[in-house]
Biopython code that builds the backbone (N, CA, C, O; Angstrom):
import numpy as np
from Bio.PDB.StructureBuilder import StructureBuilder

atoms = [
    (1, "UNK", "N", (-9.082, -4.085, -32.426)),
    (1, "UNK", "CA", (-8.250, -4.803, -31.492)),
    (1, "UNK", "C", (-8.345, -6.301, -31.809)),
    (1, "UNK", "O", (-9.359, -6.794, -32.302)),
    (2, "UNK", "N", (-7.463, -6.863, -31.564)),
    (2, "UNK", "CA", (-7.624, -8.600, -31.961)),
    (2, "UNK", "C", (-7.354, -9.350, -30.810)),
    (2, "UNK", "O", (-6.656, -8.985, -29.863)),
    (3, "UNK", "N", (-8.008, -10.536, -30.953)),
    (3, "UNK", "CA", (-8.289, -11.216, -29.791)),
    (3, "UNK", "C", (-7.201, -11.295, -29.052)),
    (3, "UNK", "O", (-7.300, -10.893, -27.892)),
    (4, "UNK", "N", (-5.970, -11.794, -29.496)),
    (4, "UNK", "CA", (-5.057, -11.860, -28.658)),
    (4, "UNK", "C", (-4.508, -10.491, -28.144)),
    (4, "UNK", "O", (-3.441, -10.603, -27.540)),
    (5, "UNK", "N", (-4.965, -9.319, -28.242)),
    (5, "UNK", "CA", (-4.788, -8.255, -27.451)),
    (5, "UNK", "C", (-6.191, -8.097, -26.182)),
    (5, "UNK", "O", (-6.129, -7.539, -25.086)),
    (6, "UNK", "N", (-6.770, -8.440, -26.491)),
    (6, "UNK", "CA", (-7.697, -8.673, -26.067)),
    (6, "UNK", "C", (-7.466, -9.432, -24.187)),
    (6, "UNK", "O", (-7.409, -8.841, -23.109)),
    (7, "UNK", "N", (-7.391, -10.853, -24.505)),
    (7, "UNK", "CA", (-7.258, -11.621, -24.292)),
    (7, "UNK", "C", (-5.760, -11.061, -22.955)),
    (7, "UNK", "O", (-6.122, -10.992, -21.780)),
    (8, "UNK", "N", (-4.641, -10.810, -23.192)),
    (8, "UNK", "CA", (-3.529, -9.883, -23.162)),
    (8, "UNK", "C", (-4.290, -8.905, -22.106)),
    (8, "UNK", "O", (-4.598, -9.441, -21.041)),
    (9, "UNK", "N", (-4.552, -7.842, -22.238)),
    (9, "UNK", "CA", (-5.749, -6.753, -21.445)),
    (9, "UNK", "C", (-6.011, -7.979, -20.266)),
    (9, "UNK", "O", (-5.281, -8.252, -19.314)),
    (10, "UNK", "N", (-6.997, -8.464, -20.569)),
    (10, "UNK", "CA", (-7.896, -9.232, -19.607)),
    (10, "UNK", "C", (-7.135, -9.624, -18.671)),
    (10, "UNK", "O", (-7.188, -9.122, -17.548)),
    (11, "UNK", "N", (-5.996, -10.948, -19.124)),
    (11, "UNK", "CA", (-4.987, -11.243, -17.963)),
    (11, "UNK", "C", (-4.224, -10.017, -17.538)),
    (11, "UNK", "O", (-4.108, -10.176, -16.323)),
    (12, "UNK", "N", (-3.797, -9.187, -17.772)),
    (12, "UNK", "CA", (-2.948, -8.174, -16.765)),
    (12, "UNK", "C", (-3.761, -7.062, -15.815)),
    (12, "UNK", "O", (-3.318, -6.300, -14.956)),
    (13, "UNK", "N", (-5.442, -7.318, -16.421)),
    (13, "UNK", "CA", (-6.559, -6.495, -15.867)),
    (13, "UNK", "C", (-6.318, -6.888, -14.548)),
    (13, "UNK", "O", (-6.448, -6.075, -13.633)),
    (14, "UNK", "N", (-5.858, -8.465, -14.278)),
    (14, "UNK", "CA", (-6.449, -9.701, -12.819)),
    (14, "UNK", "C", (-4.948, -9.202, -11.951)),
    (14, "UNK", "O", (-5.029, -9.455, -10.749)),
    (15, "UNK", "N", (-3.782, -8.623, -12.324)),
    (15, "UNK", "CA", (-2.712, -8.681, -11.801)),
    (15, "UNK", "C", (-3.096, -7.160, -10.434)),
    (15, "UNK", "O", (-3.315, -5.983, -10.721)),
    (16, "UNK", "N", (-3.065, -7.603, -9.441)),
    (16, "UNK", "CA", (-3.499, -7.152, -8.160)),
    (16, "UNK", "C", (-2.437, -5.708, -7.825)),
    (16, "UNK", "O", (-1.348, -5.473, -8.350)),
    (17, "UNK", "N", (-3.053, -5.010, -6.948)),
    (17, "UNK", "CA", (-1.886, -3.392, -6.658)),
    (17, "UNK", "C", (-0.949, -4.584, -5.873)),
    (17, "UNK", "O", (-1.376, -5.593, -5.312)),
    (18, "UNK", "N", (0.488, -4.133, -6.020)),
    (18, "UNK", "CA", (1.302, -4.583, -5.115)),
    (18, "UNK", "C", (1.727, -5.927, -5.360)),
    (18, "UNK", "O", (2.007, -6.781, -4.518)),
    (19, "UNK", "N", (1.746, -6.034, -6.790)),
    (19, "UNK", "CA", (2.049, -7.615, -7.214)),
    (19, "UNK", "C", (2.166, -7.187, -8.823)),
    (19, "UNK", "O", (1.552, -6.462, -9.605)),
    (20, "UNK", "N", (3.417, -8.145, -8.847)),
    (20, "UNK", "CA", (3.876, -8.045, -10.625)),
    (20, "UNK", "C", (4.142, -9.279, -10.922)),
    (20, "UNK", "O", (4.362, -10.186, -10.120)),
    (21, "UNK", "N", (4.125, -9.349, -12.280)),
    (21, "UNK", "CA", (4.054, -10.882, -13.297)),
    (21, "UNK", "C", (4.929, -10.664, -14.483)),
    (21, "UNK", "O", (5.533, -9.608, -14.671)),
    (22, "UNK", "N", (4.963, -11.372, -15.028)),
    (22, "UNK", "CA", (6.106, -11.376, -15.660)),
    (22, "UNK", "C", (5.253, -11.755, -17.300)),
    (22, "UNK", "O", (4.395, -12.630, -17.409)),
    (23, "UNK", "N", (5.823, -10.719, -18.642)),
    (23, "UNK", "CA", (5.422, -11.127, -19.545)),
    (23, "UNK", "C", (5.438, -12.344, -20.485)),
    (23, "UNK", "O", (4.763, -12.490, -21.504)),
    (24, "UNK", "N", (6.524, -13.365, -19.840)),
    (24, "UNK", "CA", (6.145, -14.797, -20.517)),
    (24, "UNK", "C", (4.999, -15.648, -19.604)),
    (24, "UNK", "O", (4.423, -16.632, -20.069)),
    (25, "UNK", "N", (4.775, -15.179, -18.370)),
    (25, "UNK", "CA", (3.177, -15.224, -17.849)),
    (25, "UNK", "C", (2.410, -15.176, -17.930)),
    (25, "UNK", "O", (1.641, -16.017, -17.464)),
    (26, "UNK", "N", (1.984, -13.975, -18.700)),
    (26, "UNK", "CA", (0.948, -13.683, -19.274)),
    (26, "UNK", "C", (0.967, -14.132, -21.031)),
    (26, "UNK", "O", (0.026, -13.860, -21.776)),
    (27, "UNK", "N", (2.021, -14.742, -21.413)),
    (27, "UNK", "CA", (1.960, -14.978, -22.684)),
    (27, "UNK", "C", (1.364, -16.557, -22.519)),
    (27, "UNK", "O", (0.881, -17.235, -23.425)),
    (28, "UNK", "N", (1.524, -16.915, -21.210)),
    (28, "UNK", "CA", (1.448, -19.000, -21.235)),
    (28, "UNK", "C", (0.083, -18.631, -20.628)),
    (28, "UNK", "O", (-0.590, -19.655, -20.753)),
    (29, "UNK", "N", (-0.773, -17.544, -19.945)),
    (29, "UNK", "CA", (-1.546, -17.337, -19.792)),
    (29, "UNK", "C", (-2.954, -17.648, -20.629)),
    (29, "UNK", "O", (-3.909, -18.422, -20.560)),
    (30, "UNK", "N", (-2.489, -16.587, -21.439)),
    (30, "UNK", "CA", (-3.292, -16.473, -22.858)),
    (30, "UNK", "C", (-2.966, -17.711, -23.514)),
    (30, "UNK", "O", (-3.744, -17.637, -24.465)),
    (31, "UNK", "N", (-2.510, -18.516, -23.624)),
    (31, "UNK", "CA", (-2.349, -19.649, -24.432)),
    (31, "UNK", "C", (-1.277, -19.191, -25.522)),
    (31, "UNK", "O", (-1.703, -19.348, -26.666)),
    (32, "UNK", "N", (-0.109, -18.713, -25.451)),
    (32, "UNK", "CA", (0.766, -18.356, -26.331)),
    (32, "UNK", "C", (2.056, -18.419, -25.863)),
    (32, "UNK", "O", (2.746, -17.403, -25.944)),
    (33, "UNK", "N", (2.532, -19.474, -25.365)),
    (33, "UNK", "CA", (3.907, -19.731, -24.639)),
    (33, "UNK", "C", (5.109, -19.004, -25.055)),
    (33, "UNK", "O", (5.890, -18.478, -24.262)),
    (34, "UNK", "N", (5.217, -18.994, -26.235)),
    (34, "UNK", "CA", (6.496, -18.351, -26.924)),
    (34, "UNK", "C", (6.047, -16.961, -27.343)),
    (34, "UNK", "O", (6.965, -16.523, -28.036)),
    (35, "UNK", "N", (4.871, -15.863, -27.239)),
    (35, "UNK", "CA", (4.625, -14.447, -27.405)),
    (35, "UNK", "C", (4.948, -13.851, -25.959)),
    (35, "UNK", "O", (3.991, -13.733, -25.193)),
    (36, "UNK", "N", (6.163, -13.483, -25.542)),
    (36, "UNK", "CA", (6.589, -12.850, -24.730)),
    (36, "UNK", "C", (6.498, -11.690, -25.211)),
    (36, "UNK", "O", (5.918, -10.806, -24.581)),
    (37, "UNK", "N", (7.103, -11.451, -26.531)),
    (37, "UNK", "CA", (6.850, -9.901, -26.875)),
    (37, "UNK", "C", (6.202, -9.406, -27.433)),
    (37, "UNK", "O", (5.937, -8.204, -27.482)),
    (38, "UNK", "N", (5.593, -10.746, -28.282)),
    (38, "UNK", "CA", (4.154, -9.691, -28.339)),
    (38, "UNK", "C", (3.112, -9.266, -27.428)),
    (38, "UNK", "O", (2.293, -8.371, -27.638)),
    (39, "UNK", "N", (3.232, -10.086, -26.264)),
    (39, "UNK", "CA", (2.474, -9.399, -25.305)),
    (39, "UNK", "C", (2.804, -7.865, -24.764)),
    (39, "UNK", "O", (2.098, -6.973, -24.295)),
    (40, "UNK", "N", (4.610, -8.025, -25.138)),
    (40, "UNK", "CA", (4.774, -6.309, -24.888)),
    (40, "UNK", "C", (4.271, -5.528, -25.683)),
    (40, "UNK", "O", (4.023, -4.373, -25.339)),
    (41, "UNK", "N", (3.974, -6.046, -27.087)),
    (41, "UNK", "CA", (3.490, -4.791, -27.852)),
    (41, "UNK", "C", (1.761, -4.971, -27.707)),
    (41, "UNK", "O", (1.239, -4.251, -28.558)),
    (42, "UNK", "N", (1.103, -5.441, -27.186)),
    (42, "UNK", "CA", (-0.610, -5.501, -26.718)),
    (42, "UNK", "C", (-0.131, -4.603, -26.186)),
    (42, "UNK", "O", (-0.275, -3.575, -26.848)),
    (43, "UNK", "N", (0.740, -4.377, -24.678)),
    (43, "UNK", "CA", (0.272, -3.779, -23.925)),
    (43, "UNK", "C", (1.076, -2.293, -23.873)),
    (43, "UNK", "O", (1.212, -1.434, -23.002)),
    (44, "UNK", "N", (1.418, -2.408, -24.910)),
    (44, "UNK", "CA", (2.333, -0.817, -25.395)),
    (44, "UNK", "C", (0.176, -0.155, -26.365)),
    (44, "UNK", "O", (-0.414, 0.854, -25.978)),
    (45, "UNK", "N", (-0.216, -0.828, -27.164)),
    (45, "UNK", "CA", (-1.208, -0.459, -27.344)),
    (45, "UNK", "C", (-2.255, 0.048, -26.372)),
    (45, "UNK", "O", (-3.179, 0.729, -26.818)),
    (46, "UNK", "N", (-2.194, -0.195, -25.250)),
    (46, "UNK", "CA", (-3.091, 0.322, -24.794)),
    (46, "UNK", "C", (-2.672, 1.789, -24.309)),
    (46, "UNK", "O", (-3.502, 2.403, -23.637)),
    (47, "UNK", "N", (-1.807, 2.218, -24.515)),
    (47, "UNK", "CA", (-1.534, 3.777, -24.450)),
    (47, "UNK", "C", (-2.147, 4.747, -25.210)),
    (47, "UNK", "O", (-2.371, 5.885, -24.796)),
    (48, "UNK", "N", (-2.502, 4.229, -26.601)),
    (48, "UNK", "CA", (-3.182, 4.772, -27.521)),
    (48, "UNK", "C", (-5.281, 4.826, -27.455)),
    (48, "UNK", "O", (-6.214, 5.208, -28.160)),
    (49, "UNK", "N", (-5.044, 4.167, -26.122)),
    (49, "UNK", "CA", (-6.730, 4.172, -25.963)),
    (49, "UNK", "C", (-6.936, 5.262, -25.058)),
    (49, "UNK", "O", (-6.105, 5.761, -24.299)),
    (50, "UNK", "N", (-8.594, 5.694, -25.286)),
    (50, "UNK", "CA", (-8.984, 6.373, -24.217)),
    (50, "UNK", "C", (-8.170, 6.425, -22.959)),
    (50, "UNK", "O", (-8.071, 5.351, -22.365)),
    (51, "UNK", "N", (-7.354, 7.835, -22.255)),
    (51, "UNK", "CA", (-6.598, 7.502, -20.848)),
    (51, "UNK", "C", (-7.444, 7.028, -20.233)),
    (51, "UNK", "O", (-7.177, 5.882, -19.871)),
    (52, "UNK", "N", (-8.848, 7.575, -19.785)),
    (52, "UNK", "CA", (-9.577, 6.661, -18.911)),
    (52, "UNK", "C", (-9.858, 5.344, -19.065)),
    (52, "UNK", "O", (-10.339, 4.763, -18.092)),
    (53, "UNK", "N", (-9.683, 4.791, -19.984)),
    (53, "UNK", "CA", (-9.947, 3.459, -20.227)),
    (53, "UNK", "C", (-8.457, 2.518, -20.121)),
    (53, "UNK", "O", (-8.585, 1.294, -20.119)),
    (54, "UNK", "N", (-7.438, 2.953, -20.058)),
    (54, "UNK", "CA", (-6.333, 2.520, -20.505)),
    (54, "UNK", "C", (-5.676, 2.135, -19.092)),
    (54, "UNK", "O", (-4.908, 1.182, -18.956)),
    (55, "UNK", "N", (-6.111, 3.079, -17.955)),
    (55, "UNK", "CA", (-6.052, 2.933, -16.963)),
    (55, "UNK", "C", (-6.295, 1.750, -16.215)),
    (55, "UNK", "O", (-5.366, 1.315, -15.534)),
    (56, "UNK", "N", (-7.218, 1.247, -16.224)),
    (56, "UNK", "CA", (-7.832, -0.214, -16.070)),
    (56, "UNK", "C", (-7.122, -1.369, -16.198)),
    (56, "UNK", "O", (-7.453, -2.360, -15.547)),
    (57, "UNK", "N", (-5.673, -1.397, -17.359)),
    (57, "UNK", "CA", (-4.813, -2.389, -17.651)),
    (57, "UNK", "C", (-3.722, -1.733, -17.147)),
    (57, "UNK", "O", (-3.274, -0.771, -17.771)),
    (58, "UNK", "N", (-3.091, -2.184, -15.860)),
    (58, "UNK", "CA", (-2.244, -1.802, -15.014)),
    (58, "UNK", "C", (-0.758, -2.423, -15.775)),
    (58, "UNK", "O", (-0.007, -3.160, -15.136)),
    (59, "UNK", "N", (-0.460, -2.010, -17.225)),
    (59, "UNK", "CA", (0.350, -2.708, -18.196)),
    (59, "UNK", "C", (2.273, -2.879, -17.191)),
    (59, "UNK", "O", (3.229, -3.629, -17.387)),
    (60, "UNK", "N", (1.999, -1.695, -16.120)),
    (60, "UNK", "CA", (3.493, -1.633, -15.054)),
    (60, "UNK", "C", (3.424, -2.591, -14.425)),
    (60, "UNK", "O", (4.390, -2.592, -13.662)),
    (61, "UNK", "N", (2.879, -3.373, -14.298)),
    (61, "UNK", "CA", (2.681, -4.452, -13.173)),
    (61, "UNK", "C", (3.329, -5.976, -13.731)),
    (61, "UNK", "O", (3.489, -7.032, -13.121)),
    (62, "UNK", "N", (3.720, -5.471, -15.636)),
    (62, "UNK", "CA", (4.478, -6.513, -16.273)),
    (62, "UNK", "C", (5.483, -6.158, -16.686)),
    (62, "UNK", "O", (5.698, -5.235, -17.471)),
    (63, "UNK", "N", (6.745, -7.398, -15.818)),
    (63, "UNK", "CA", (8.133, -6.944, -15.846)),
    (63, "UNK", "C", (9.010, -8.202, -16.351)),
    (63, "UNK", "O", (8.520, -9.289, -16.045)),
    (64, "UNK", "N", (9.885, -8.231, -16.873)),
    (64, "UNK", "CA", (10.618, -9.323, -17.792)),
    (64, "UNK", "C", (11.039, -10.674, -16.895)),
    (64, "UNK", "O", (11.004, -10.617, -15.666)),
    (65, "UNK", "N", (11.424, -11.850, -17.573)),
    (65, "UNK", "CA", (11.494, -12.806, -16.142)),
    (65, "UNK", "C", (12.385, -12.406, -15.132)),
    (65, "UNK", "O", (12.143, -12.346, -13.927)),
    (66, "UNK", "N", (13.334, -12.162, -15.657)),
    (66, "UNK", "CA", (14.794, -11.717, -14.634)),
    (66, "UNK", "C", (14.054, -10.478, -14.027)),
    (66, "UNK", "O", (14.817, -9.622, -14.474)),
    (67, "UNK", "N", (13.236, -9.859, -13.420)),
    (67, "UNK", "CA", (12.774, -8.849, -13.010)),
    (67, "UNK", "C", (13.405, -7.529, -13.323)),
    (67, "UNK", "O", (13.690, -6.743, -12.419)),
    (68, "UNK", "N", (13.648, -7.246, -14.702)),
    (68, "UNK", "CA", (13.649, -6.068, -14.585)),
    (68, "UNK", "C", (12.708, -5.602, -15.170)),
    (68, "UNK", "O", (11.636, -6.203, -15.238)),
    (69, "UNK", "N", (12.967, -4.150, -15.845)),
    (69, "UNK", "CA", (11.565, -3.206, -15.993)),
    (69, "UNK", "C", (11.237, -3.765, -17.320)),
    (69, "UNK", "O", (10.195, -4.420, -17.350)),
    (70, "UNK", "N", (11.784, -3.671, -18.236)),
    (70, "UNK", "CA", (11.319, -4.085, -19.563)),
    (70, "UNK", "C", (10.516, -2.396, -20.246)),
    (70, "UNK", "O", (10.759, -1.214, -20.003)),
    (71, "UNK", "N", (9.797, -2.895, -20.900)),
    (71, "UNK", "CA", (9.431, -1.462, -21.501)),
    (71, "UNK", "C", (8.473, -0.652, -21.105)),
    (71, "UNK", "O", (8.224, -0.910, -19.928)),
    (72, "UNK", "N", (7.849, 0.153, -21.484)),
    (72, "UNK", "CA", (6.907, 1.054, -21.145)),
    (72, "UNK", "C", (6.454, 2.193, -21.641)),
    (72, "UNK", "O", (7.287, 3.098, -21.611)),
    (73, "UNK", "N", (5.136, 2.538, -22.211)),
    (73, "UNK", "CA", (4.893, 3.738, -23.422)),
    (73, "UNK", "C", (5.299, 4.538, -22.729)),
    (73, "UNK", "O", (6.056, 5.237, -23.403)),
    (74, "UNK", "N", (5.241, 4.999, -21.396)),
    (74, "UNK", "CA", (5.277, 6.380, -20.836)),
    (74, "UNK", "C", (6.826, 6.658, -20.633)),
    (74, "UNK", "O", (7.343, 7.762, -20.807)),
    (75, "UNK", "N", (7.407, 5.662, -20.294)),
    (75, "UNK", "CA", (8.858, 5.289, -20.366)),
    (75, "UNK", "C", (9.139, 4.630, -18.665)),
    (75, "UNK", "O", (8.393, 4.809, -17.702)),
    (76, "UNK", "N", (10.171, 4.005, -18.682)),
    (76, "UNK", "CA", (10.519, 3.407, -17.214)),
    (76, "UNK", "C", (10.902, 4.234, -16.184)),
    (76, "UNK", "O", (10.889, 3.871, -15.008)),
    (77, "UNK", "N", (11.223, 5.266, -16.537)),
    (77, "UNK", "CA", (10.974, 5.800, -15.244)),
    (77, "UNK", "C", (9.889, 6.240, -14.491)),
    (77, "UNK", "O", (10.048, 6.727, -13.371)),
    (78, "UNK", "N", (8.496, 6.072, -15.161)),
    (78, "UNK", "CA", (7.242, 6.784, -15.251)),
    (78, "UNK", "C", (6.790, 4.865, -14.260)),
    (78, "UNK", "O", (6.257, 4.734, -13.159)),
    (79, "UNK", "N", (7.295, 3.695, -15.261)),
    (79, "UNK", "CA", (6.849, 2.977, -15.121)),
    (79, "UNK", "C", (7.451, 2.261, -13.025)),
    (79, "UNK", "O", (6.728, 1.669, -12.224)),
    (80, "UNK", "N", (8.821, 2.647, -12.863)),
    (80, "UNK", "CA", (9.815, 2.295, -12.123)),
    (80, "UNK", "C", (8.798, 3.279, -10.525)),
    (80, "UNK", "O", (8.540, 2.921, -9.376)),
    (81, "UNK", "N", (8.583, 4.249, -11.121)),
    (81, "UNK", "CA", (7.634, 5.074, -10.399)),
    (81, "UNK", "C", (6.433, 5.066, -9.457)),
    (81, "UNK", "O", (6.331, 5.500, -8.309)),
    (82, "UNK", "N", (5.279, 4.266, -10.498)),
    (82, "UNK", "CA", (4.402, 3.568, -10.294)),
    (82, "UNK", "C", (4.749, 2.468, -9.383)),
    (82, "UNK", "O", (4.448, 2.503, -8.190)),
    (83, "UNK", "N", (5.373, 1.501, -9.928)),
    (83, "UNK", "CA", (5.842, 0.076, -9.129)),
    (83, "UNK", "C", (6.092, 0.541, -7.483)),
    (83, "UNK", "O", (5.498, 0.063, -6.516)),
    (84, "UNK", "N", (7.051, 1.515, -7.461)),
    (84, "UNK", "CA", (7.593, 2.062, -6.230)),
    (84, "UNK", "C", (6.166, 2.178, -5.423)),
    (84, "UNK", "O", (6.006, 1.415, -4.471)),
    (85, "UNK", "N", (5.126, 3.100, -5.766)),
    (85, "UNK", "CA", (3.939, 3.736, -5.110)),
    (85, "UNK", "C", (3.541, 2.506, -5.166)),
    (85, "UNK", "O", (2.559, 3.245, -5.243)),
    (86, "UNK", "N", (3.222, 1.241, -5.217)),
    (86, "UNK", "CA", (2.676, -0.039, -4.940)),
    (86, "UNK", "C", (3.125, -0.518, -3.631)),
    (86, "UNK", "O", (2.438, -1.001, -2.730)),
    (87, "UNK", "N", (4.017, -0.370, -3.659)),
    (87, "UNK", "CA", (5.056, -0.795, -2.497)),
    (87, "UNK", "C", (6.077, -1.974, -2.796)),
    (87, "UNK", "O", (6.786, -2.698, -2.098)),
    (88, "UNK", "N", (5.827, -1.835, -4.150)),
    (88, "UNK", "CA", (6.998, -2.686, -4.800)),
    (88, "UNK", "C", (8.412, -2.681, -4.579)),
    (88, "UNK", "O", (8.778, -1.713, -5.245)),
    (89, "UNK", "N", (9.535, -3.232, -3.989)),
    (89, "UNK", "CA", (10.749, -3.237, -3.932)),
    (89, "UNK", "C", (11.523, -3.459, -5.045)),
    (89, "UNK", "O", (11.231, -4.361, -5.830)),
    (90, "UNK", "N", (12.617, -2.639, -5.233)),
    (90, "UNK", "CA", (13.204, -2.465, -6.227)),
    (90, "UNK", "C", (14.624, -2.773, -6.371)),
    (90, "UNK", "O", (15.101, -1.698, -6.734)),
    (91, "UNK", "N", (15.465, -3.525, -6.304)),
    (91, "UNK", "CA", (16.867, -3.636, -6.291)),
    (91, "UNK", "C", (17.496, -3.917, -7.793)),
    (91, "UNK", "O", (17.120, -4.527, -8.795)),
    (92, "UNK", "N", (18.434, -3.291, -7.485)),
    (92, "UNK", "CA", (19.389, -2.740, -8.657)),
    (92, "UNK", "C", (18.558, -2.834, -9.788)),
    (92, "UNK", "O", (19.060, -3.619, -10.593)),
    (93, "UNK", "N", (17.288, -2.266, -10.259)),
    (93, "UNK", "CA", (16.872, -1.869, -11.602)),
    (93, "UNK", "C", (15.648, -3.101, -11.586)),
    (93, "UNK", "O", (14.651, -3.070, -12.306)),
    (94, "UNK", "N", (15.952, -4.120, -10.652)),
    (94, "UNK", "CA", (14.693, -5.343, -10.672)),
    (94, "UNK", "C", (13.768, -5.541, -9.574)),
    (94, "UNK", "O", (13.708, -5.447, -8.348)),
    (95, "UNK", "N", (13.140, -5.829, -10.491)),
    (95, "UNK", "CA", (11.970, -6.219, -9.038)),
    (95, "UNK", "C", (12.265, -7.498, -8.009)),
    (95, "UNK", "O", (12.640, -8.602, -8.404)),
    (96, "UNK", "N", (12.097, -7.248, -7.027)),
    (96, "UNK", "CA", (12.119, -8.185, -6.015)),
    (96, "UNK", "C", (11.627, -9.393, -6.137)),
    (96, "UNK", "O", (10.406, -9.242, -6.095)),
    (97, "UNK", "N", (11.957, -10.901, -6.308)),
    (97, "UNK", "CA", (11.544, -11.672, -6.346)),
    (97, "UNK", "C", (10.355, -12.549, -5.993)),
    (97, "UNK", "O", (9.777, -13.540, -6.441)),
    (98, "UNK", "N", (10.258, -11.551, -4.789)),
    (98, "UNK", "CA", (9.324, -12.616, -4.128)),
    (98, "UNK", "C", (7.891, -11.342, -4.311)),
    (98, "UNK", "O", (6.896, -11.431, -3.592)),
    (99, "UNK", "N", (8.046, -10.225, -5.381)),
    (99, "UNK", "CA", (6.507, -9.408, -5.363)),
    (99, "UNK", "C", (6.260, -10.108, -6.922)),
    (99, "UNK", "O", (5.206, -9.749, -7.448)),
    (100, "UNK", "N", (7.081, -11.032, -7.694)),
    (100, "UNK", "CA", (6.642, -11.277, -8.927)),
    (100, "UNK", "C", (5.757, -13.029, -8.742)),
    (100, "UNK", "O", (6.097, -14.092, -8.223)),
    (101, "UNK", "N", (4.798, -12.658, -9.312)),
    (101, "UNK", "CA", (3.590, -14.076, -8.835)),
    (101, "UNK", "C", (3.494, -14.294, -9.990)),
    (101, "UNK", "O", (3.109, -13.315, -10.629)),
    (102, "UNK", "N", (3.790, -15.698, -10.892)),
    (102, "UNK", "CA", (3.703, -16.558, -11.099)),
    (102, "UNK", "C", (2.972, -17.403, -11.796)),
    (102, "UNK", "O", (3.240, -18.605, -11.786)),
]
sb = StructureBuilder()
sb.init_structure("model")
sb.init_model(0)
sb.init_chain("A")
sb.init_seg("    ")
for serial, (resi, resn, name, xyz) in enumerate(atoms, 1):
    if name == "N":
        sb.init_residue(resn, " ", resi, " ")
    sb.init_atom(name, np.array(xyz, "f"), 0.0, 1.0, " ", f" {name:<3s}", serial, name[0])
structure = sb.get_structure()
């Protein structure tokens, strides 16, 4: 794994049930302003880890700026799913503005 996946993990580890962020967030996070997508592909990697371990990086909880779903190993509806059981609000395909922090 390399640091900046690493690093990637850690910040979306801190993203709380019932609250979503957005992956150029976590890219200015980590110190990488312009890896928006590579932060999607860190966190497409962690599908390939131990499930029990993989679990831990709540990777649904990161959704594109305009709030929509963006991607997801398991796929978005798996991911759209999850969000819902948070108590996440969902309008037309995006997340609600005011559950994405910042």
């Amino acid at each position: 794994m390399t640091d900046f996946t690493e690093k990637v993990w850690q910040a979306v580890k801190k993203v709380p049930r019932g609250e979503v962020t957005t992956y150029g967030y976590i890219a200015r996070k980590v110190g990488k302003p312009r890896a928006a997508r590579a932060v999607g592909n860190a966190l497409k990697r962690n599908l390939y880890r131990d499930m029990h371990l993989s679990k831990e990086v709540p990777c649904h909880r990161v959704v594109r700026t305009d709030g929509s779903l963006g991607g997801f190993a398991r796929g978005t509806k798996e991911k759209l799913s999850l969000l819902k059981k948070e108590g996440i609000k969902i309008i037309d395909n995006r997340v609600d503005s005011k559950f994405i922090v910042n």
